[in-house]
Every structure is written in C-alpha cells, then in structure tokens.
C-alpha distance (Angstrom), angle and dihedral (degrees) to the residues before:
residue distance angle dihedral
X1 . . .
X2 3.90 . .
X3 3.52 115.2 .
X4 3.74 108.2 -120.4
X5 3.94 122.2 -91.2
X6 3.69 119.4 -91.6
X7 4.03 145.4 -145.8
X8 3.22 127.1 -145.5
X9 3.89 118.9 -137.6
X10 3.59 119.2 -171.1
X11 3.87 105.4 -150.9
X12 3.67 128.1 -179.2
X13 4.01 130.2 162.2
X14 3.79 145.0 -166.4
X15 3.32 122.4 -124.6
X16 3.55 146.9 -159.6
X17 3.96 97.8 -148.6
X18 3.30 139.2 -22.3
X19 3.40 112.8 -73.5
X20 4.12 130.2 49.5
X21 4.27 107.7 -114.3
X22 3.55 96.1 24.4
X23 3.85 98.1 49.6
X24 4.06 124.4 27.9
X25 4.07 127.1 -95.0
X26 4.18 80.4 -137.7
X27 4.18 97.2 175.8
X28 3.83 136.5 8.8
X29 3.53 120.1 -158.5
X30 3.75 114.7 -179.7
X31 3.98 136.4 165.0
X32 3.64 138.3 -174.7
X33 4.31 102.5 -99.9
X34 4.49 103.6 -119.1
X35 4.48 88.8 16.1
X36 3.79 96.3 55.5
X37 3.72 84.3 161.5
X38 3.82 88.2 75.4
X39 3.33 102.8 82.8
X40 4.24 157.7 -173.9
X41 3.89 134.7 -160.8
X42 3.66 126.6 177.5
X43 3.95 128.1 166.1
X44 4.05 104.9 -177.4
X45 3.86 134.3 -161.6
X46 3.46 108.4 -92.8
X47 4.15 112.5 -113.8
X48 3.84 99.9 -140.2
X49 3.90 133.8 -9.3
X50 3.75 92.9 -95.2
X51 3.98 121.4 138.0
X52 3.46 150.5 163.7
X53 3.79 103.6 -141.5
X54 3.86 89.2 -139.6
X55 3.73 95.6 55.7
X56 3.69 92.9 49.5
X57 3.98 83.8 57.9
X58 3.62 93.7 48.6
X59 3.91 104.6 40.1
X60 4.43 82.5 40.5
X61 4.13 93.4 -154.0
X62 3.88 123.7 117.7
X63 3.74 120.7 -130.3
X64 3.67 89.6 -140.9
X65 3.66 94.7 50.9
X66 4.18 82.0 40.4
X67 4.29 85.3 48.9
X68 3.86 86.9 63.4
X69 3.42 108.8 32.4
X70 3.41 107.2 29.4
X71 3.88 131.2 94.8
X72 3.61 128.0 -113.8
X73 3.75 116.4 -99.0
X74 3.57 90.1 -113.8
X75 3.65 98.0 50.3
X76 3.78 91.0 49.6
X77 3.61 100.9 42.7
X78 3.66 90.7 50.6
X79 3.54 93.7 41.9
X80 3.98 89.5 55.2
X81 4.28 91.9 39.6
X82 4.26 78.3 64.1
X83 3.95 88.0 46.0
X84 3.76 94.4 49.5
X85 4.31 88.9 41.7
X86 4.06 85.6 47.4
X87 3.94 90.9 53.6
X88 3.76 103.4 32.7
X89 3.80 90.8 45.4
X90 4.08 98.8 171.0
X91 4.04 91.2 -15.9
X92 3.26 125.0 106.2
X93 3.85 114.9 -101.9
X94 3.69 108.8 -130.8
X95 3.78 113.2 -178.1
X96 3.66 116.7 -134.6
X97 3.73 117.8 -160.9
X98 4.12 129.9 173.3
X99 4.11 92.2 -131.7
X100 4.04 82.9 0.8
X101 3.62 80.5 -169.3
X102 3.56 102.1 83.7
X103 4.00 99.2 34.1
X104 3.74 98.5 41.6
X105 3.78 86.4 44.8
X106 3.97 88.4 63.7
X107 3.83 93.0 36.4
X108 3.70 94.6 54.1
X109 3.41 92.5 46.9
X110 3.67 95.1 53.1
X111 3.75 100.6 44.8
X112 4.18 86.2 45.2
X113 4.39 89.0 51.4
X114 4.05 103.2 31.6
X115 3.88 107.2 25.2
X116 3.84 99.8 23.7
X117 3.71 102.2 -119.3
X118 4.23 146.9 19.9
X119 3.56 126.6 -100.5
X120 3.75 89.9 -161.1
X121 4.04 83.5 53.1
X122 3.60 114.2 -152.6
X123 4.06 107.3 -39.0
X124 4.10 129.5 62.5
X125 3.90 120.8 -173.1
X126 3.65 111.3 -121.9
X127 3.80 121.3 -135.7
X128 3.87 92.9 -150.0
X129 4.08 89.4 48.5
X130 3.60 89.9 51.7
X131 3.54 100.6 48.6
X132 4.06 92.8 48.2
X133 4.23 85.0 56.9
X134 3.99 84.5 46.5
X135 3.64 96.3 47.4
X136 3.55 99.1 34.7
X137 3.98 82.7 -130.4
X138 3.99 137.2 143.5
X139 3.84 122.2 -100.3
X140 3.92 92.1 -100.6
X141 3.88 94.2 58.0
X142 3.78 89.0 65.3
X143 3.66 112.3 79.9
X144 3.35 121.7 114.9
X145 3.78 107.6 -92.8
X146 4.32 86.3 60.3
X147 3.71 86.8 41.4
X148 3.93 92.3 53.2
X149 3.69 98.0 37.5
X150 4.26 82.2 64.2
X151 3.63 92.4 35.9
X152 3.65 119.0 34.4
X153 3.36 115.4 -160.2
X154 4.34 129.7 -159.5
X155 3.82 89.7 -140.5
X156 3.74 122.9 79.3
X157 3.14 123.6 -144.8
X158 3.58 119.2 -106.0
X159 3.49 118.5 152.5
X160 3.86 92.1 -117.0
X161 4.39 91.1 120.2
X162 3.63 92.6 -122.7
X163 3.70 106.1 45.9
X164 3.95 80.0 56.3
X165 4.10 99.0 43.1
X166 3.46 80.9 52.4
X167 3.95 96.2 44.0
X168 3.89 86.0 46.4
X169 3.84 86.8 54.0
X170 3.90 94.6 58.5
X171 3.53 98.9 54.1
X172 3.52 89.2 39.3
X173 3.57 97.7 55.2
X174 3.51 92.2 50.4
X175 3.60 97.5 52.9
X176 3.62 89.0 55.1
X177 3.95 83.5 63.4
C-alpha cells in the first residue's frame, strides 16, 4: 500500500529561552519546502517575563513591544494549524526544521497546550540529520556554514523566523535533488 503523499513545511521559531513553558515561542516563521512563496508569520504574546539576555539579542524583538502587539498563543497556533491544513491539503504534513529539535520542541508544545494537538504529530525531519546520512559525515560537520557551502541558499540568515524557514527551505530543497 503506498504511503500517503507528503508536504514539506519548513518551520523555524524565535525564542525567548531555551525551553517551551518556561521561556516564550515569541515568532513562527514557516514556508512550504520547493514553494517558499507560500508562506506563514506569527509574532505571539509572550507567556511570562522570562529571558535569556542572549536570545533577546539574537531573535532582536521586545517582549513589551511583543505584550502589545502580539497574538495570543491560541490565536496564532490556530491560525497557523489552518495554514499548515491549507498547504498540506490531503498530504501529509512533515515538519522540517534546521536542528528541528529546538523549534519543533516549542511548536509541539504550543499546539499540545493552546490548540489541543499537532498537525506535524509527534516527529519533525531535521535538516542537519539528513545531511549527515547524505554526506556520510559526523555530527560536528553539520552546522550551517558546511551545510551552506554544499547548498547555497538565496536567503540569509537573519534570525527574523521566516527569512530562515525560508533559508532552511533552499537548502532543503536542494538536498532532496
């Protein structure tokens, strides 16, 4: 029996720390992997006040600006379930992470608490796992300035979540080649 078809959803998320419940899941940039034109933003209400100074300076939003402007987990995490359904259609969403890890970690937990379950289920493919099978490589040859110099991607990265979902996408893609 044929497994059923699948979509690839590039997914990757700023954070306020790093773990999901203590810290905030502040932004959620996601795109569908070979149609990187297809496209998801979120910036979310922070939970607490709780921050890891260097994150702050990585991810570059403000939890008070985030307090304001931001959407409730709920609305965003049902707003992006729709996104994913929209996308995926019949498929199979498969969530595609670069160090899934840490962003499906967050996502997972957000769906589980403010929407009541994952559309990606329990599993994410990881970019850096992938290319180690690929390249036949150890664990340390796969961070991102290897994984680039194989796989150039259009997109900087910039810590904004969508300019990387959809830098994650690129080299993705092309490793799927």
């Amino acid at each position: 029996m044929p497994s059923k078809p699948e979509t690839y959803i590039s997914v990757d998320i700023e954070a306020s720390g790093p773990i999901p419940g203590d810290f905030s899941l502040l932004s959620i940039g996601a795109c569908v992997v070979n149609q990187t034109s297809q496209t998801f933003y979120a910036e979310l209400k922070p939970l607490n006040d709780n921050f890891i100074t260097r994150a702050m300076e990585v991810n570059g939003l403000s939890l008070e600006k985030l307090k304001t402007v931001g959407q409730t987990p709920a609305a965003a995490m049902t707003r992006f379930s729709g996104w994913i359904q929209k996308v995926s259609g019949q498929n199979r969403p498969v969530f595609v992470g670069f160090n899934a890890t840490f962003d499906w970690s967050f996502t997972h937990w957000y769906f589980i608490k403010f929407f009541g379950r994952d559309p990606f289920g329990i599993s994410g493919l990881d970019i850096k796992a992938y290319f180690m099978g690929r390249q036949n490589c150890s664990w340390g040859e796969t961070n991102k300035k290897k994984v680039r110099s194989l796989y150039p991607s259009k997109t900087n990265h910039t810590h904004n979540a969508l300019d990387d979902a959809q830098e994650q996408a690129e080299i993705f893609s092309q490793m799927l080649k």
